[in-house]
N, C-alpha and C positions, 0 to 999 in steps of 0.2 A: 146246733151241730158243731160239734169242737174241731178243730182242724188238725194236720197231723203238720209235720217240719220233719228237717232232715238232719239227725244231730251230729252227724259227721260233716256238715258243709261250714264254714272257715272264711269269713270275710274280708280280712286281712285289711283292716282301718290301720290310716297311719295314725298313730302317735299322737298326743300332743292337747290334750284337753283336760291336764291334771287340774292339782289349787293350787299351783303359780298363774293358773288362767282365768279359773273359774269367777275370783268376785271382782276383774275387771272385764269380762268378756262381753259383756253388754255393753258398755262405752266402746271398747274396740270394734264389734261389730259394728255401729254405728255408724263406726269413720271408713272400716273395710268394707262396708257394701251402702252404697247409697242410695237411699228408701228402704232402710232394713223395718221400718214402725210400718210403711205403707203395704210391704210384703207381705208382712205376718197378717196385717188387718184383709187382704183380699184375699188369703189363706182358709178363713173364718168366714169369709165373703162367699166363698166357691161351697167350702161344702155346706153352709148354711143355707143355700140357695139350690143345691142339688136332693139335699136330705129338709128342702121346707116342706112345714107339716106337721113332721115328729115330734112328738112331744117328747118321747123318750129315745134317743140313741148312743152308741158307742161307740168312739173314736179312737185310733193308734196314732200314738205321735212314735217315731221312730228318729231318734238323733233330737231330744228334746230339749238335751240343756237344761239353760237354764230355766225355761218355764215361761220365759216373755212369749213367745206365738200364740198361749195359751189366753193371754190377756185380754186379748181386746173379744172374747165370748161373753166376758160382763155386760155389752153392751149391748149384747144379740138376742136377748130375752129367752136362753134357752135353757130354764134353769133346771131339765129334767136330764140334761143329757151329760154322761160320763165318761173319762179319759183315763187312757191309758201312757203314760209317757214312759217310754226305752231311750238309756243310754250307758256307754258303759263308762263315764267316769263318772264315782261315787260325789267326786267334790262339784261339780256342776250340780248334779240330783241336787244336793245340798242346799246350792240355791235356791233352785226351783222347788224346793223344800218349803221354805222359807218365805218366799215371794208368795205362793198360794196359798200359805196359811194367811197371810195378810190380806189379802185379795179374796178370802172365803172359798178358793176353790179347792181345797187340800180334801176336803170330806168327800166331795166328786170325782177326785182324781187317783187313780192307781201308778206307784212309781218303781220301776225295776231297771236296779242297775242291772248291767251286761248287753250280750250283743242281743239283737233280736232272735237269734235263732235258739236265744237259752228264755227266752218267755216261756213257763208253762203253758200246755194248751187249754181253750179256753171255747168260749162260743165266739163265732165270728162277726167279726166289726162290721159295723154300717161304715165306716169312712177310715181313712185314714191317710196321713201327711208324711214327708219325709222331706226336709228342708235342709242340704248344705252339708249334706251323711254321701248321696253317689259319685259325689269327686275324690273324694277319701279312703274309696275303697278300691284297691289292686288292681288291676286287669279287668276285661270284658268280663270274659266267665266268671266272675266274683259279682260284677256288677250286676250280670243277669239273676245268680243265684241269689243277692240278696232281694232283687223285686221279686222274683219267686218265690222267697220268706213270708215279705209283706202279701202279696196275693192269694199265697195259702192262707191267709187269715182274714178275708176278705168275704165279705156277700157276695153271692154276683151283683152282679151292678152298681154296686158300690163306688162313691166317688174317692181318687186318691190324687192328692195333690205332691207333686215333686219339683224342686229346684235345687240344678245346682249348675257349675260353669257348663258350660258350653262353647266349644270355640279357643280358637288361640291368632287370634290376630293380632298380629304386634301393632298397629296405630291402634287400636284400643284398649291394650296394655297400657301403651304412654298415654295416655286417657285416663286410665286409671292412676295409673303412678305417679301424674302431674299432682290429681285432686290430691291422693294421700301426703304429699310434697308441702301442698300447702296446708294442709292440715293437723303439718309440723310432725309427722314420721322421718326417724334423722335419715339420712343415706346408708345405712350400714343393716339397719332394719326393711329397709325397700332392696337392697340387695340380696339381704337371708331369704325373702317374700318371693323375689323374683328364681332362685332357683328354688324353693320349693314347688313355684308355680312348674316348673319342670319337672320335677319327679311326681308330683299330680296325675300328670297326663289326662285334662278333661275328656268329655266326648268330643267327639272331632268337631260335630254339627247339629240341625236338629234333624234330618234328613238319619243320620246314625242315632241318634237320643230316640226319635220316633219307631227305628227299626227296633229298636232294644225291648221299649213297648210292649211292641205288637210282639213280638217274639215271648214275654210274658203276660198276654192276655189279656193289656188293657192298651183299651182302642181312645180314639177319636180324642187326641192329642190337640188343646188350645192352650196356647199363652197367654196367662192372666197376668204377668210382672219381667219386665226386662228392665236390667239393670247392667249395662254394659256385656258384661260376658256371663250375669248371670243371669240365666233365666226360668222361668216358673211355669209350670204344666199342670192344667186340669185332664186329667182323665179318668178312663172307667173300670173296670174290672169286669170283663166280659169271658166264663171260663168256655173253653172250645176251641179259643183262638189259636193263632198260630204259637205254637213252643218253642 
């Protein structure tokens, strides 16, 4: 069954994931979110354990990058199953270009630049992830419209994995910005950081993150990865639900 989307909706990403970023963003992630290898690996964890069984399925990566979350599937013995990775900078793709040829998974893997809502339609996914993409995108309504995106291309019951901040507590801000301190980020880069973190504007909580959810159709919200103020959600794709 192909899915339909809405090509007048507009997700309003900020900025900022050209190739001045692209062939260091893997080292920077590293030091900006710590357990970024152990994320992606419980990522792979979740829907490999919700979709066991399959020998063949399809998965949407949304906001892919560079291609490292895709990594650690080498080790998951699933060699039947196929990805689709979305993002809209071309020089990131590139990477992850690059990295799955070397890694054998570039023949399995489908890669389209742009936003999700410019994917051709297609048959719909057994699973799909969106890692580190709903902090970046505008307002509520943007926020909802794009799990709306992803959901319209969704099985029912499909597992969909999502993480991103949550929260703005300032003791665990200085939490954060002690580690990246010693990590040797000079002061002038932890300040640029710190007002970006403001024009963000995370979800408030998970009490909000959970209503957004259910408001598009996937229930029964577990945290599989906390990382300070980022956190990681398994859920489903249940269509009926509240809108």
């Amino acid at each position: 069954m192909a899915h339909e989307h809405a090509p007048h909706s507009v997700h309003h990403i900020v900025p900022g994931f050209g190739a001045d970023r692209a062939a260091h963003y893997d080292a920077q992630a590293a030091i900006n979110l710590a357990g970024a290898q152990a994320m992606y690996e419980l990522g792979v964890s979740a829907l490999t354990a919700q979709l066991d069984g399959q020998e063949a399925a399809s998965l949407l990566f949304v906001g892919m990058g560079t291609g490292t979350e895709l990594m650690p599937y080498l080790r998951f013995g699933v060699p039947g199953w196929r990805f689709t990775g979305v993002d809209p900078s071309e020089a990131m793709l590139d990477v992850a270009r690059k990295r799955l040829e070397a890694e054998g998974l570039l023949s399995r893997t489908h890669l389209h630049v742009g936003e999700l809502r410019t994917l051709p339609p297609g048959p719909l996914f057994d699973g799909a992830q969106m890692m580190g993409v709903l902090h970046h995108v505008e307002g509520e309504e943007a926020r909802l419209e794009l799990l709306r995106e992803v959901t319209r291309r969704l099985k029912p019951g499909a597992p969909f994995v999502v993480g991103c901040r949550v929260g703005n507590d300032p003791e665990l801000t200085d939490v954060e910005f002690r580690r990246l301190r010693a990590h040797g980020i000079p002061s002038e880069a932890l300040e640029h950081r710190r007002k970006r973190m403001t024009e963000i504007r995370p979800i408030e909580s998970d009490e909000a993150m959970f209503a957004m959810l259910a408001r598009t159709s996937l229930v029964a919200p577990r945290p599989i990865f906390v990382s300070l103020q980022f956190k990681v959600f398994l859920t489903r794709f249940e269509p009926g639900g509240m809108r």
